[in-house]
C-alpha positions as CSV (number, residue, x, y, z in Angstrom):
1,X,93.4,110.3,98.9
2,X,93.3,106.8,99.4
3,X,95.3,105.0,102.2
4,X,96.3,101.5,101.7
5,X,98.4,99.2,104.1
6,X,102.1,98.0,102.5
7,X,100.5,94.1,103.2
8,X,97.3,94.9,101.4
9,X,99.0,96.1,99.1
10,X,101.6,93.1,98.5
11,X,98.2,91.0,98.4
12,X,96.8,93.2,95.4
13,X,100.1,92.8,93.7
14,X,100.6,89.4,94.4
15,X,96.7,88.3,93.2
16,X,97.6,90.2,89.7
17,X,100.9,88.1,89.4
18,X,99.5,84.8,90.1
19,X,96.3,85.6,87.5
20,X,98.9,86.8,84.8
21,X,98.6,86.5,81.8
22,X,94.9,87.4,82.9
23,X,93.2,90.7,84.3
24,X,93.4,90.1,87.9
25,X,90.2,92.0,90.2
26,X,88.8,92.3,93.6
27,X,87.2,94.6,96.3
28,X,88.7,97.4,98.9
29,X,86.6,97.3,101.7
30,X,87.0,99.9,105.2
31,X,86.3,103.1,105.6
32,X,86.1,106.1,102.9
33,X,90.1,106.9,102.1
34,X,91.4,103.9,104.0
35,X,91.3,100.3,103.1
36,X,90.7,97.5,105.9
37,X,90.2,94.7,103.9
38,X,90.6,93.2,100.3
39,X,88.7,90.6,98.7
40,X,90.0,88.7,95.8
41,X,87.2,87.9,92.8
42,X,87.3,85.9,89.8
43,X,87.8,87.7,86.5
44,X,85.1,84.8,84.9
45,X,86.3,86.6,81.8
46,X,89.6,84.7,81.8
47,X,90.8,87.7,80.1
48,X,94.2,89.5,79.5
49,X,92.1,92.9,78.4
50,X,89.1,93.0,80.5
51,X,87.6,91.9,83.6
52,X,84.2,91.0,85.4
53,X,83.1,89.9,89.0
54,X,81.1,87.0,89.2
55,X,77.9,88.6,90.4
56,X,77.2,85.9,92.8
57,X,80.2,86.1,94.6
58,X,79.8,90.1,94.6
59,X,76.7,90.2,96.0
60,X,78.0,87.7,99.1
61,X,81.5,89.7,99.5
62,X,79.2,93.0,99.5
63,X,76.8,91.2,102.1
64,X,80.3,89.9,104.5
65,X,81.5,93.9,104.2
66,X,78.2,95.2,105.5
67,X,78.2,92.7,108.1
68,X,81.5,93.9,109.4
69,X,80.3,97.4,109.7
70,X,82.2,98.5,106.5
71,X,82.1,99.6,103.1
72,X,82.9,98.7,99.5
73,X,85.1,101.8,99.2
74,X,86.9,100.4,95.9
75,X,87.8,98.0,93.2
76,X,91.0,96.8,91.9
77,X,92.2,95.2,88.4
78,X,95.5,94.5,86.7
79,X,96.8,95.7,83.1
80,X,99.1,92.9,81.6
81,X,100.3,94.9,79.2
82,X,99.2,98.4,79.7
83,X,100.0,101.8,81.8
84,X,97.9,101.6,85.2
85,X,95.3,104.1,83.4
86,X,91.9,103.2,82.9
87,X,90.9,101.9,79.8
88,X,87.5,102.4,77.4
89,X,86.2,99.3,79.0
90,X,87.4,100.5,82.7
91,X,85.6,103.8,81.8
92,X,82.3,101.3,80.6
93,X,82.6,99.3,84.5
94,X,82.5,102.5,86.4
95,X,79.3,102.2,88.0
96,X,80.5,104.1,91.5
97,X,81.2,107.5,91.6
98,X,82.2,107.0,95.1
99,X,84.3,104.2,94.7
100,X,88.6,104.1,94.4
101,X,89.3,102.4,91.4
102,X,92.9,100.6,91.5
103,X,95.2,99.9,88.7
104,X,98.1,97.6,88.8
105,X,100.6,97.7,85.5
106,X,102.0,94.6,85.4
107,X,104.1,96.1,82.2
108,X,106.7,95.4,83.8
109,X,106.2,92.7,85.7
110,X,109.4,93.3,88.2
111,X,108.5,96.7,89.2
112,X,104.6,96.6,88.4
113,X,103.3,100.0,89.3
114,X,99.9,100.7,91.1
115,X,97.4,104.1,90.8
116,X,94.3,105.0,91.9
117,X,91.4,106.8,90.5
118,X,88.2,108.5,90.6
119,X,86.0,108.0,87.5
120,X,82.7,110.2,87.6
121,X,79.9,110.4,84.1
122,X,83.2,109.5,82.1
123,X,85.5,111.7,83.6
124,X,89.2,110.1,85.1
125,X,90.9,112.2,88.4
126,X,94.1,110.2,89.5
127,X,93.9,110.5,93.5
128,X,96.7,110.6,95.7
129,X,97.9,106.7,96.9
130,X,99.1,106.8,100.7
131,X,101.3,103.7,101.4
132,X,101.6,102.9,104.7
């Protein structure tokens, strides 16, 4: 289960909007299950179909989460076009078992629809998605 707050969420959602047509992706930072903080990247991809962090500005957002006594706990991206489901190249990015990854369908872009998953040596679990 992952908890997010209804104003971190509206920050997610409004990031992926204002990136469209382009993947949109950033960081959850807090605790395991509950999100504290999110941290917008740049998809240097420029890309409606995939995404990638800057590793730069990863490696300085990962070093400002440690300092605040927290964790990365997950990542989030946009689909333009798609279901929020991960895709091949989602399934090829999953470098932390650990981590929440969250997926916003901008499919339809009035009602864009968010999930969260788990994705383990190539294997997807959709996890429950507390709003609160």
């Amino acid at each position: 289960m992952l908890i997010l707050k209804k104003e971190l969420l509206k920050r997610i959602t409004e990031h992926a909007i204002r990136e469209f047509p382009n993947e949109a992706c950033g960081i959850l930072a807090g605790r395991p299950g509950r999100v504290k903080e999110v941290y917008e990247m740049d998809n240097i991809e420029k890309s409606p179909d995939v995404f990638f962090m800057d590793a730069k500005e990863q490696l300085k957002v990962m070093k400002e989460i440690r300092n605040r006594g927290e964790e990365m706990i997950g990542i989030y991206h946009s689909h333009v076009a798609s279901l929020a489901y991960p895709s091949s190249h989602d399934l090829e990015l999953a470098l932390y078992p650990e981590a929440s990854y969250v997926i916003i369908s901008l499919k339809d872009k009035f009602n864009p629809s968010v999930r969260s998953f788990k994705i383990a040596e190539g294997k997807i679990t959709e996890e429950g998605l507390e709003i609160e």
